[in-house]
N, C-alpha and C positions, 0 to 999 in steps of 0.2 A: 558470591559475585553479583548474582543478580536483584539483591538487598543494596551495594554502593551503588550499581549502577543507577537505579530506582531514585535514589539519595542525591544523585549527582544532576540527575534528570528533574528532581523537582527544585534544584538552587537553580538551576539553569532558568526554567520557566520563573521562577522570582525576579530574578535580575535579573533575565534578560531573554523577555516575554516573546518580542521579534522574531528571534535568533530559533528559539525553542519552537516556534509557530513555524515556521520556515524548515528547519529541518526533521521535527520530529512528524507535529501534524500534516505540514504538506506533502512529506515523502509518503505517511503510513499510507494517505489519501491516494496518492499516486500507486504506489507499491499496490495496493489492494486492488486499484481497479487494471493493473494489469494482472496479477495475480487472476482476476474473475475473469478477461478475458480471456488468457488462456485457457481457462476451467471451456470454456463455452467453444472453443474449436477443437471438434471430434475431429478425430485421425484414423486417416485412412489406412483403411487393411484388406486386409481378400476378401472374399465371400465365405472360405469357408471357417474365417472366424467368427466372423459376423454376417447376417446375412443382411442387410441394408450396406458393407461393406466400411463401416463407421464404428467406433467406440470413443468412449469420453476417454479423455487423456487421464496419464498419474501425474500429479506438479507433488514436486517437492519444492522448496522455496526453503534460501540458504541465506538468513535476515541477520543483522545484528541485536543483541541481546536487547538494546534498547526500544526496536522496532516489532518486539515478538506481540507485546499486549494490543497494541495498539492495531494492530493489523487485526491479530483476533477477535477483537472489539469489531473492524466495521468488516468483517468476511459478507456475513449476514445482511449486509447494507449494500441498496442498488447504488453502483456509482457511475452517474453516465461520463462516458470518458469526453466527447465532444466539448460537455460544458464544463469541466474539468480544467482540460486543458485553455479552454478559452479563459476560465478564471484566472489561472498563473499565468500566459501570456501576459495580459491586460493588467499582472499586479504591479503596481505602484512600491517600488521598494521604499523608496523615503517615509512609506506611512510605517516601516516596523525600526525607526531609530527609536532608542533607547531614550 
């Protein structure tokens, strides 16, 4: 499954560059940097779990087949969300016609 899917993902980015740029890299982009915030808000417990009354959260994260590499590709990569978002506000859609 995850062989066509791959297969279907890179005729996409051939034809039709835009499209593939917008859904695959801007999501994984997005995806990832909420994914890392998450990671970064400890939750709250007693004390006598913890004694600062904090531990780092468990994420599971439930992606689609096409979105798995790509994510694990930028895990490891700081992605500040502020300028993130100010990028896809501010984007220009007409610059990804085909």
């Amino acid at each position: 499954m995850k062989d066509e899917v791959t297969k279907m993902m890179e005729e996409m980015k051939k034809g039709y560059p835009g499209v593939y740029k917008i859904i695959l890299d801007e999501r994984n982009i997005y995806l990832t940097a909420m994914l890392q915030a998450t990671v970064r808000q400890k939750q709250k417990v007693t004390k006598e779990i913890s004694e600062d009354g904090f531990v780092p959260p468990v994420v599971v994260a439930v992606v689609g087949i096409a979105h798995q590499q790509g994510i694990q590709d930028l895990l490891n990569t700081s992605i500040i969300i502020s300028s993130l978002l100010s990028r896809l506000i501010s984007t220009n859609f007409s610059n990804y016609k085909d």
